[in-house]
MILO-675959 format. One record per residue (C-alpha): x negated, y negated, z. Coordinates in steps of 0.1 Angstrom, whole numbers, padded with zeros to 4 digits, always signed. Layout:
// MILO-675959
XYZ ...
END
This chain:
// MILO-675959
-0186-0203+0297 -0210-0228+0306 -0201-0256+0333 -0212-0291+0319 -0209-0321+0345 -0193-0349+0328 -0212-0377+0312 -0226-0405+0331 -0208-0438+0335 -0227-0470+0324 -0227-0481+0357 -0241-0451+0372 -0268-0453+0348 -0277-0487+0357 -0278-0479+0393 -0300-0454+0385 -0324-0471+0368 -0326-0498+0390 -0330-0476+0418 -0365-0462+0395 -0377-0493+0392 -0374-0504+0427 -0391-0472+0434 -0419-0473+0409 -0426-0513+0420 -0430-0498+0460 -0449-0473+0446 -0476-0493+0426 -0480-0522+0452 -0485-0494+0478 -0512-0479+0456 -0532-0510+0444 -0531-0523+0482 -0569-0512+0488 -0577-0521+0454 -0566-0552+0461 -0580-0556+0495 -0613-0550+0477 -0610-0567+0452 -0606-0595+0476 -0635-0589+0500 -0657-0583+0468 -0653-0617+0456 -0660-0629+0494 -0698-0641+0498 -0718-0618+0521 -0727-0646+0546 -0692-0664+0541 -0674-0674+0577 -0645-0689+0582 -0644-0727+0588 -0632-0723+0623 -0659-0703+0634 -0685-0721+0615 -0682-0751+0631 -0684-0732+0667 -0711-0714+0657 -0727-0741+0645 -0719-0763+0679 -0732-0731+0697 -0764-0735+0680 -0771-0770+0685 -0761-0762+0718 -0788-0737+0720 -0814-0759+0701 -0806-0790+0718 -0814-0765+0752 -0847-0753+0735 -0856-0791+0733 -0845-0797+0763 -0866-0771+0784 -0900-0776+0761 -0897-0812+0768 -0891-0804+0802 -0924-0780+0800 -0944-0805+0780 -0940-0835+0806 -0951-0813+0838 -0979-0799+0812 -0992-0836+0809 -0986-0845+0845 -1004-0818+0854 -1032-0829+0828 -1027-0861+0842 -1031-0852+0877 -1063-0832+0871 -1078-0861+0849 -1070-0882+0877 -1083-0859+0908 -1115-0853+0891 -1120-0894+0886 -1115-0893+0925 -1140-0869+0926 -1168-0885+0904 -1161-0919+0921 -1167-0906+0959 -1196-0890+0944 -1211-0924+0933 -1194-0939+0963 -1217-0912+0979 -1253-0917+0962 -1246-0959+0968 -1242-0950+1002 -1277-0927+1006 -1292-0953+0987 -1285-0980+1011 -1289-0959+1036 -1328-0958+1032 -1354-0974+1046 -1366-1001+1029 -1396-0997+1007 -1430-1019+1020 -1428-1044+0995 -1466-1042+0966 -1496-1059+0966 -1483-1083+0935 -1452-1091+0958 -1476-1108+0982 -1473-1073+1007 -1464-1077+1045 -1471-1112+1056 -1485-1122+1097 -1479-1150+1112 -1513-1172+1108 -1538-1184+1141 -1527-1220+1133 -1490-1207+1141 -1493-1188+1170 -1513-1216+1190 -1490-1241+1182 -1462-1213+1195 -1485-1205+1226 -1484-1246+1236 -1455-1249+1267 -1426-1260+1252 -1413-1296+1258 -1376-1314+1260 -1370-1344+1238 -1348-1373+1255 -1325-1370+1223 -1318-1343+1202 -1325-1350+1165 -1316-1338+1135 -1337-1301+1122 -1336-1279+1093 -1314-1250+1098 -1321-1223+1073 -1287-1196+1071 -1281-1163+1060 -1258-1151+1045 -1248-1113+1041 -1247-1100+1074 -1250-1131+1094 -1218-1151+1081 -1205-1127+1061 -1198-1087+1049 -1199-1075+1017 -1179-1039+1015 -1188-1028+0980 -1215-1037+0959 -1193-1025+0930 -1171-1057+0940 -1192-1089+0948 -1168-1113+0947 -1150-1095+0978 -1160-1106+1014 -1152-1105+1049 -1160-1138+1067 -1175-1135+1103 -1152-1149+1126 -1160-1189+1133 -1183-1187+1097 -1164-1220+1079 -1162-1240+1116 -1203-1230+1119 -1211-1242+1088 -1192-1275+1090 -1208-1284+1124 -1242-1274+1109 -1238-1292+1076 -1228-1322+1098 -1251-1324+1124 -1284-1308+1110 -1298-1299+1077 -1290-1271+1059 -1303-1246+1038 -1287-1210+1026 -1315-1186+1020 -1303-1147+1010 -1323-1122+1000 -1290-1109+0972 -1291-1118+0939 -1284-1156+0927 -1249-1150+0917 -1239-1129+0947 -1251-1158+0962 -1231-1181+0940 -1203-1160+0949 -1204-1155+0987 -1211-1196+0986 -1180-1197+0966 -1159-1186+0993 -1179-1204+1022 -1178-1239+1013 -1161-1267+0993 -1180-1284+0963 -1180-1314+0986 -1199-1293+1014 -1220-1273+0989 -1234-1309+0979 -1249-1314+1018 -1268-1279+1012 -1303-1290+1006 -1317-1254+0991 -1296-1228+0982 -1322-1199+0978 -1319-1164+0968 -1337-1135+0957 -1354-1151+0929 -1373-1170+0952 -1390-1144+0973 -1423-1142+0955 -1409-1105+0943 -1424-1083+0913 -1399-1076+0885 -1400-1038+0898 -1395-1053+0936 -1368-1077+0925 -1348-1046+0911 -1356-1019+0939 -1352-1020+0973 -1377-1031+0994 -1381-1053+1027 -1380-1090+1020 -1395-1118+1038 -1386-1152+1040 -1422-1170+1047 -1407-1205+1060 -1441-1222+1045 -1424-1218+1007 -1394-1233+1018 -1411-1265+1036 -1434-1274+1011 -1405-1271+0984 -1385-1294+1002 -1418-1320+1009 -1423-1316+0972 -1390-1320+0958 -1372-1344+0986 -1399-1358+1006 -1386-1343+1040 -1416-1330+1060 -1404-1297+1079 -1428-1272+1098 -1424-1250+1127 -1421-1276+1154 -1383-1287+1138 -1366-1253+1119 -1347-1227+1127 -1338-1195+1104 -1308-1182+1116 -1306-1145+1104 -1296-1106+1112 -1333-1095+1104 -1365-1102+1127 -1382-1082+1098 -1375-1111+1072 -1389-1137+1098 -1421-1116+1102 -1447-1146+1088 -1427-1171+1115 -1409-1152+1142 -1404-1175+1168 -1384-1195+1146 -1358-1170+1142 -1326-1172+1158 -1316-1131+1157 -1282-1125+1161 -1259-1091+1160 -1255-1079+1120 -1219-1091+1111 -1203-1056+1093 -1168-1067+1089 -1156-1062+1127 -1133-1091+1132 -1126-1079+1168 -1166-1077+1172 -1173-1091+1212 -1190-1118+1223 -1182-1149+1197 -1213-1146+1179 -1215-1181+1159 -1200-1199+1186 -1232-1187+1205 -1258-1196+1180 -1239-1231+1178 -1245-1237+1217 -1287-1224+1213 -1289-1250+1177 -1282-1278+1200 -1307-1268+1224 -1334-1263+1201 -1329-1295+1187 -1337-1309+1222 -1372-1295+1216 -1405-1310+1207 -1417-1278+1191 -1391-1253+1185 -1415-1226+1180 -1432-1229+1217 -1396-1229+1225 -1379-1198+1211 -1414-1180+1222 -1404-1191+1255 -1370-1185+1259 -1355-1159+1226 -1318-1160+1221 -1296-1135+1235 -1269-1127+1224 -1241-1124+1253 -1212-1098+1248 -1192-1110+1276 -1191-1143+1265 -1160-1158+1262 -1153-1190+1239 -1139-1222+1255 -1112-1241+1238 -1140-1257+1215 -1167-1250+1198 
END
């Protein structure tokens, strides 16, 4: 016979089939996890990131940008200072070079001035017999025309490229006011009329310019157009300058009462023992010797002088190193 186990209670068969479920449930979710999973990741966009991380990437890379910026900025600026740098060394260079040729060029000799110019003058007979005569002492001194120069004699002009720049000889304003008061006075310069305007500019007061009787320059030198513009000697022939002023103010001047006072015997060539040759004035204001102060002390002896001429022929003026100015001029 057959052993049959007794029927199941309804509460075992509940239990049971709970138990199946339960089990089935564990089962399926435990399956379908990496379905899920991808499931999940396939509806996630390739290049998706997490907020979190976006943002530090994104920081990182500005980070890295703003760097970038940083260090080809950095690069560009020393690129143009170095541009700059270069630009401004080779400016340097081309104005030293100029600086250069200016200098050569004044450096030369002077060209003989051309035949249209009026060439190389001579002092005529008339002149040097009146010269030859023995020279005599007034009992007064009286008043005489005093023609002045001006660059290199009262003043130094550094650059040509600046002509409104000087350098005043020491004593130059005190001269001038002593001349302009006690004799008269004319400025005669062989640079152009306005360097002339220019150097007079700084010299003297409007009031004091007024006193000047002829201010000259090198428009007046009898020149050709090519002379005027090139450099050549210049000569200041005294004869234009007296019968100007007999023409044009009535005063009668010769070589018996004037005195050029100037850095060039050359210039004075037509009337040289007129001149009154002092040192070239080239911006030394510790240069020896008081030089105006000098040529102050000789005026007032020449305009002791009958003839000035027979005079300076006589007796030239020297200029004295070692001589030491008093408390006055």
């Amino acid at each position: 016979m057959v052993s049959r186990d007794p029927p199941a209670t309804e509460a075992e068969v509940m239990h049971a089939a709970s138990s199946s479920h339960k089990k089935d449930s564990n089962q399926e979710m435990s399956g379908d996890s990496g379905s899920l999973h991808d499931l999940a990741q396939s509806q996630v966009p390739k290049n998706y990131m997490p907020p979190g991380k976006k943002n530090r990437e994104r920081k990182r890379g500005l980070n890295k940008n703003r760097k970038q910026n940083q260090n080809e900025g950095q690069s560009q600026g020393q690129t143009q200072t170095q541009i700059q740098s270069q630009n401004q060394n080779q400016s340097n260079e081309i104005q030293n070079i100029q600086r250069r040729v200016q200098e050569i060029k004044e450096d030369r000799p002077y060209a003989v001035p051309s035949e249209a110019s009026g060439g190389v003058p001579e002092p005529t007979r008339e002149y040097m017999a009146l010269s030859a005569m023995p020279p005599t002492q007034l009992p007064e001194p009286r008043r005489i025309l005093v023609v002045i120069d001006l660059n290199g004699t009262l003043l130094y002009r550094p650059s040509r490229k600046n002509p409104t720049r000087f350098v005043e000889r020491p004593h130059a304003r005190a001269f001038l006011d002593y001349c302009l008061n006690t004799f008269c006075v004319a400025i005669w310069s062989s640079a152009k009329p306005a360097n002339v305007t220019n150097m007079l500019n700084q010299l003297l007061t409007p009031e004091e310019r007024a006193k000047v009787v002829a201010v000259w320059g090198r428009d007046t030198l009898g020149l050709s157009m090519a002379d005027y513009n090139s450099r050549v000697q210049c000569y200041k022939r005294l004869t234009v300058l007296w019968r100007d002023l007999l023409g044009r103010l009535g005063q009668h001047w010769d070589q018996s009462n004037t005195v050029l006072v100037d850095d060039s015997s050359e210039k004075a060539r037509s009337e040289p023992f007129n001149l009154i040759q002092l040192p070239e004035f080239e911006g030394d204001l510790l240069e020896p010797g008081s030089v105006l102060p000098q040529v102050h002390d000789f005026l007032n002896e020449c305009a002791k002088q009958r003839d000035i001429s027979s005079f300076i022929r006589a007796k030239r003026f020297e200029f004295r190193p070692d001589f030491i100015l008093g408390a006055t001029m």
